[in-house]
C-alpha positions in Angstrom: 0.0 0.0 0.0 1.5 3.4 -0.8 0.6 6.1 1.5 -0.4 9.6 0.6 1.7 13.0 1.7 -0.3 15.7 3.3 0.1 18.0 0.5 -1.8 15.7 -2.2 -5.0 15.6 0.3 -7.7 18.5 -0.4 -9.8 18.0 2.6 -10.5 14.7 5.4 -14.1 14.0 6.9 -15.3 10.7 8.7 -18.2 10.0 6.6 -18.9 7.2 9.1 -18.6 4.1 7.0 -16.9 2.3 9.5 -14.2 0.6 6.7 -12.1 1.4 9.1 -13.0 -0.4 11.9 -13.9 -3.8 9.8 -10.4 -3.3 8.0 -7.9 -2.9 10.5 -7.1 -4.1 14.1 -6.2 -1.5 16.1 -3.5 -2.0 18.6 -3.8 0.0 22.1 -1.2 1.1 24.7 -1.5 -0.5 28.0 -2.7 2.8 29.8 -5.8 2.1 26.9 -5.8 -1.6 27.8 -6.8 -0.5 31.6 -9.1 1.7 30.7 -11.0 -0.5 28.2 -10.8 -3.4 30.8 -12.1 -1.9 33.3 -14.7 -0.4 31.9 -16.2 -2.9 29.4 -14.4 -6.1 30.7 -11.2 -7.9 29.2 -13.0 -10.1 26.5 -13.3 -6.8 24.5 -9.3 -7.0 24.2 -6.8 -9.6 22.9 -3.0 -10.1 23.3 -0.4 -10.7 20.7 3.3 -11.7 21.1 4.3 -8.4 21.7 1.3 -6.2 21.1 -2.6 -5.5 22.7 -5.2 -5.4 20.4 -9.1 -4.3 20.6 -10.8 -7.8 20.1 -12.6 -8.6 16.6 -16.4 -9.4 16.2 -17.4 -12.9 14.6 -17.9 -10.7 11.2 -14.0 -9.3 11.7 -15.2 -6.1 13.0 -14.1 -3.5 15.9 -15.6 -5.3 19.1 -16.6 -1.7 19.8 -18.3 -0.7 16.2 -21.8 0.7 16.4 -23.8 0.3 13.2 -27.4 2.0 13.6 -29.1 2.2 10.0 -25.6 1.9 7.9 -23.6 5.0 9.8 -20.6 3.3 11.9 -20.0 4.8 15.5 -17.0 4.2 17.7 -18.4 2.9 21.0 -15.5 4.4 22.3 -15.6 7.9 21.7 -14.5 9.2 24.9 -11.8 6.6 25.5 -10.8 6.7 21.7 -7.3 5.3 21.2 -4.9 7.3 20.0 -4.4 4.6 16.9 -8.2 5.7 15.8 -7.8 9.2 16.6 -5.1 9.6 14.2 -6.7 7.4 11.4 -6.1 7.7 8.4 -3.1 9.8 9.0 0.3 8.3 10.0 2.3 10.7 11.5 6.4 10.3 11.6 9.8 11.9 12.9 11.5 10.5 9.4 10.2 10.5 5.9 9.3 6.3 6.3 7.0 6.5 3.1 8.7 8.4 1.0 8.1 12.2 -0.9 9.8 14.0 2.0 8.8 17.3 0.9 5.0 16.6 0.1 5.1 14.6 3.3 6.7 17.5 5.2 4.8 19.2 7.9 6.5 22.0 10.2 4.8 22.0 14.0 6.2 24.4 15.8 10.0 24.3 16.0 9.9 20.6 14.7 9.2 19.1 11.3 7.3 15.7 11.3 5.8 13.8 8.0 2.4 13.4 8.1 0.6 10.9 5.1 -2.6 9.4 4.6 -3.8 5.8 4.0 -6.1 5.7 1.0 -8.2 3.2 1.8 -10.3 6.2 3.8 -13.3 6.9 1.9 -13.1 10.4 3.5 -10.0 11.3 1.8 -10.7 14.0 -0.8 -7.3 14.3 -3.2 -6.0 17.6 -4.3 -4.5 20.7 -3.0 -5.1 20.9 0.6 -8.0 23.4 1.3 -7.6 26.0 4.2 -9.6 24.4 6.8 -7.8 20.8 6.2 -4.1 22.5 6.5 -4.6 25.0 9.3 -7.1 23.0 11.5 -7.9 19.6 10.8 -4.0 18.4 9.8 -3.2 20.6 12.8 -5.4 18.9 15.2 -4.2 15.4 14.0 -0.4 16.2 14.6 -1.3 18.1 18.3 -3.0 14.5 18.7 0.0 12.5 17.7 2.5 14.7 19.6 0.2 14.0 23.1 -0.9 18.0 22.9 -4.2 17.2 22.6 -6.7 14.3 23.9 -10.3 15.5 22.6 -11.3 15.5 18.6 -13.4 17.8 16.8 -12.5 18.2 13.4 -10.8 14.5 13.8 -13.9 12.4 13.6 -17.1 12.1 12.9 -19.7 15.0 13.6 -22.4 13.1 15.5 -21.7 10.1 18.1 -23.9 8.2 20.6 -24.0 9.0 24.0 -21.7 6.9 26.2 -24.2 5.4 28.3 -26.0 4.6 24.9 -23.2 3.5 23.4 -22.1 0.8 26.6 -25.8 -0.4 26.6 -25.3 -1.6 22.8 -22.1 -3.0 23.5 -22.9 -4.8 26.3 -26.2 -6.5 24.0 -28.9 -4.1 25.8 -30.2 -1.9 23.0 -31.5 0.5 26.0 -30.5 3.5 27.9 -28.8 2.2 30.6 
């Protein structure tokens, strides 16, 4: 797969397909292992050699995907892991993908490279709009440097309450 630089991306929105969550496994720090364990239980998380994951559905999914008429919500919004805050954007201290100077993004005093997966079906391709260079790439890299722990422009525009959210987790489809 051949990852996209920053500078070839027009504009980013979750749409809220949820491709995301049935493509990928998403790997969590321990600090996010403890909070997902204690609050939802340790059957919603998996071990590798090396590595914790979020467990998988039976259908391959996020054990943590909503899906309420076809829009995809993270049941985890306000425990998000920083591996789904920053998706679809990888953000690096060397140019690991290549195009160094498309990939090039200047924080502060630093310089990180910042591209985009294009399997994201909320990747628009072009020359980066406004709003997408000054805000929405700029809260992605304050979110990969630890500057910043809540999203706005970083995911989708509507999500469930939590206590709605737990309650269709756990199997109860009401307010809890």
């Amino acid at each position: 797969m051949q990852f996209v630089p920053w500078r070839y991306i027009a504009h980013w929105k979750c749409i809220e397909c949820g491709d995301c969550c049935k493509l990928y496994s998403v790997v969590i720090t321990f600090h996010e292992w403890l909070g997902i364990v204690k609050n939802y239980g340790v059957e919603n998380t998996v071990s590798g050699l090396d590595k914790l994951f979020i467990n998988r559905k039976s259908d391959g999914s996020c054990a943590f995907l909503i899906n309420i008429s076809n829009i995809y919500q993270c049941g985890l919004q306000n425990m998000k892991p920083t591996a789904c805050q920053l998706w679809p954007f990888k953000i690096v201290k060397e140019p690991r993908f290549g195009y160094a100077s498309e990939a090039s993004y200047f924080f502060g005093k630093n310089r990180v490279f910042v591209y985009a997966d294009p399997m994201c079906n909320g990747l628009r391709l072009g020359t980066p709009t406004q709003e997408f260079r000054d805000s929405i790439l700029r809260e992605f890299v304050e979110i990969a440097a630890g500057l910043r722990h809540h999203q706005f422009k970083t995911t989708s525009n509507i999500w469930l309450p939590q206590p709605y959210a737990r309650s269709i987790i756990s199997g109860n489809r009401s307010f809890v």
